[in-house]
MIMI-909662 format. One line per 4 residues: number of its first residue (from 1); for each residue y, x, z of C-alpha. Coordinates in Angstrom, 2 decimals. Last residue first. Layout:
N
NUM> Y:X:Z | ...
***
This chain:
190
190> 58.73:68.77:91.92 | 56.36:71.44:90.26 | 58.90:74.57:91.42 | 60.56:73.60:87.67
186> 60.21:75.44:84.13 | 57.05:73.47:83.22 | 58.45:70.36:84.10 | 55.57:68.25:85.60
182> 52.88:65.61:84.37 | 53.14:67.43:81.15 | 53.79:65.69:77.90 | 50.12:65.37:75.84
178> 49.83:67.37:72.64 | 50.30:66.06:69.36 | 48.99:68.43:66.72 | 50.09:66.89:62.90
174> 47.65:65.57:60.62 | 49.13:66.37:57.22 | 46.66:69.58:56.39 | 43.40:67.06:57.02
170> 40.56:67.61:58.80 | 37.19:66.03:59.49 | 34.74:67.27:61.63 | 31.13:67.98:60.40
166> 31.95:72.06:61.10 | 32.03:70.70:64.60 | 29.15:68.43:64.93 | 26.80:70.84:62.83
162> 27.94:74.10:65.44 | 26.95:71.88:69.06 | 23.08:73.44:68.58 | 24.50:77.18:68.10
158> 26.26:77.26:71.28 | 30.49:76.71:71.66 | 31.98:80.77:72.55 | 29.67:81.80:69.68
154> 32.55:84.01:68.21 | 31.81:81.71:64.90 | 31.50:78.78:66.48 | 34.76:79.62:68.27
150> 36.32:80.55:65.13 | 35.24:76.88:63.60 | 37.18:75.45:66.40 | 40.22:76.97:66.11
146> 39.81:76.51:62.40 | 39.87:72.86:62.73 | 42.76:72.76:65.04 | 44.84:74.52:62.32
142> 43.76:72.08:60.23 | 44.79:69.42:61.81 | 42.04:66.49:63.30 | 41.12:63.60:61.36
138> 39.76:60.15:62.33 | 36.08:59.29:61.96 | 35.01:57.08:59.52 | 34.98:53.07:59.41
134> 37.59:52.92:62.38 | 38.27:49.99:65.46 | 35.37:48.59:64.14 | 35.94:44.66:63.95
130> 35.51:41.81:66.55 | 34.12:38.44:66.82 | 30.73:39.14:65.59 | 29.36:42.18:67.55
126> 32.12:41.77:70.99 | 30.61:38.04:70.77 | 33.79:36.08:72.54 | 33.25:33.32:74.62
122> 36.06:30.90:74.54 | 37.12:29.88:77.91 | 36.11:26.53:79.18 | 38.33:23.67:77.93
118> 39.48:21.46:81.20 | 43.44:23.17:80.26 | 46.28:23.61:82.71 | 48.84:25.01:80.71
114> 51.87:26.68:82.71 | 51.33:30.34:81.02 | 48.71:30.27:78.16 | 45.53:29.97:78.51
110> 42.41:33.03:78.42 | 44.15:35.56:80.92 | 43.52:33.61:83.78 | 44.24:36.37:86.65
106> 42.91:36.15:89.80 | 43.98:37.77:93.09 | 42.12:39.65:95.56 | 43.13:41.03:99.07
102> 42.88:44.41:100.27 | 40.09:47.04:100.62 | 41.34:49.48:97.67 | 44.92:47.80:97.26
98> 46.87:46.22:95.04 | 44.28:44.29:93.98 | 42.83:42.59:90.35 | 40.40:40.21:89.76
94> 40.37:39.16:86.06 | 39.67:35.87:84.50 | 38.91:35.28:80.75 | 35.14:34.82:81.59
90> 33.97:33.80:84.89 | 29.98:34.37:85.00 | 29.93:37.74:83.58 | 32.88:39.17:86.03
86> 35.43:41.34:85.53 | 37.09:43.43:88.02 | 40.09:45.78:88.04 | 41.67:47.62:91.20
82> 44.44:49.64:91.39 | 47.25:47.63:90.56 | 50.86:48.61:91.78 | 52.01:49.56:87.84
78> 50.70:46.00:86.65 | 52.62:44.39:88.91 | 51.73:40.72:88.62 | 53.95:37.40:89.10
74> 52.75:34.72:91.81 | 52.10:31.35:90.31 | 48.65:31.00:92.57 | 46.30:31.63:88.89
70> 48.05:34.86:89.03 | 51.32:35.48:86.33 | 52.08:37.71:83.77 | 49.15:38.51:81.51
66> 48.54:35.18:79.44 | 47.45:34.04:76.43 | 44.74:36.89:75.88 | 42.54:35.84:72.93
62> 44.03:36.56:69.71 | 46.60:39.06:70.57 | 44.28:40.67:72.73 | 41.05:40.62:70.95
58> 42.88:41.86:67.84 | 44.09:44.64:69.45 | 40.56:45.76:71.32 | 39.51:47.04:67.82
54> 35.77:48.07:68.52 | 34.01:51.52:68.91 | 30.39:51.32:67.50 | 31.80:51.53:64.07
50> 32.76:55.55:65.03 | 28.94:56.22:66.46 | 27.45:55.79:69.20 | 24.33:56.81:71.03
46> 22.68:53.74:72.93 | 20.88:55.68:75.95 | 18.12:53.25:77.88 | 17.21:54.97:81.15
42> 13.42:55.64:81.74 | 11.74:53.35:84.29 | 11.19:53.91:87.90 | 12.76:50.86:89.68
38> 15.11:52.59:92.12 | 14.52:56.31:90.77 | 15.56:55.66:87.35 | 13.81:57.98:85.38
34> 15.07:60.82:83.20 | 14.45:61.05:79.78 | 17.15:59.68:78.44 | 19.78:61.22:80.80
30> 18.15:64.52:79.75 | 18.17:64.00:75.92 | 22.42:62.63:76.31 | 22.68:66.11:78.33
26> 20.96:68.15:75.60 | 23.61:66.36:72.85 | 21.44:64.47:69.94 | 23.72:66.12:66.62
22> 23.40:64.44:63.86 | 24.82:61.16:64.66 | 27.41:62.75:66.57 | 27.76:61.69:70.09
18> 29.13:58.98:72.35 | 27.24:57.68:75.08 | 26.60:54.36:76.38 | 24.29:54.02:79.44
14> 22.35:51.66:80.38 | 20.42:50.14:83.02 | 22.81:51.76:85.46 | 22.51:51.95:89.65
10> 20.38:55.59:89.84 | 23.45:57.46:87.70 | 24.73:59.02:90.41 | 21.17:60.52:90.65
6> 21.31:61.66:86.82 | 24.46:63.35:87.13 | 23.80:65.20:90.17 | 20.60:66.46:88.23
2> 23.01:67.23:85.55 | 24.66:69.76:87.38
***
């Protein structure tokens, strides 16, 4: 499997990849070490840690001015997009589509609606510009906790992946939230 992995992987340069500080996954090792096949040089892995993770809030509500209407005055849909691009050389515009193969529009995010400005966007340094989104990592219940320290202990998660999980924090007021199901569990799944 992480053969397939590593030949999707033939187009990056790099390759971010959360992980424990303590803990250097097998996978993230492998990626690492395996060679790029187009221009045969090793991948460069950046393991992460909590500060690593930036507060995209502030970047919105200080930078993004507008997010209702294409550069041609037509309003967006956010719920029909399904395509997103962002480009190096045009920042503070996004191309977005409705469709897979259809047409593009752009979205000038960086000045506010009806303001026709000759300013350049504002570049933003992601290292500077922008805080860590957390200085530790966030809790997890207890009960959670233990589930995972049993499976340590039944070895159902190896030996090498035990520091990262007894290294979690927990807390007896963080409360499980699970995710709402797509479908109603009592119904036929309509």
């Amino acid at each position: 499997m992480l053969q397939a992995v590593a030949a999707k992987l033939n187009s990056c340069s790099k390759l971010l990849v959360p992980c424990c500080r303590h803990t250097i996954d097998a996978g993230t090792n492998f990626i690492r070490s395996s060679v790029q096949h187009a221009v045969h040089k090793p991948y460069a892995v950046k393991v992460m840690t909590v500060c690593d993770f930036k507060n995209m809030k502030a970047l919105v509500s200080t930078y993004v001015k507008n997010r209702s209407k294409f550069i041609d005055g037509s309003a967006v849909n956010w719920m029909k997009t399904k395509v997103l691009s962002y480009k190096k050389d045009a920042p503070g515009v996004i191309e977005m589509s409705y469709d897979y193969d259809g047409p593009v529009n752009e979205l000038l995010v960086t000045q506010a609606q009806g303001r026709r400005s000759r300013h350049p966007p504002t570049v933003i340094n992601m290292e500077a510009d922008l805080d860590p989104l957390r200085t530790k990592p966030p809790a997890i219940s207890k009960a959670k906790y233990n589930d995972l320290i049993s499976l340590c202990d039944s070895l159902a998660i190896p030996r090498e992946h035990h520091h990262f999980y007894q290294s979690l924090v927990c807390s007896e007021s963080v409360v499980d939230r699970l995710a709402e199901p797509d479908v109603d569990e009592n119904s036929d799944g309509e």
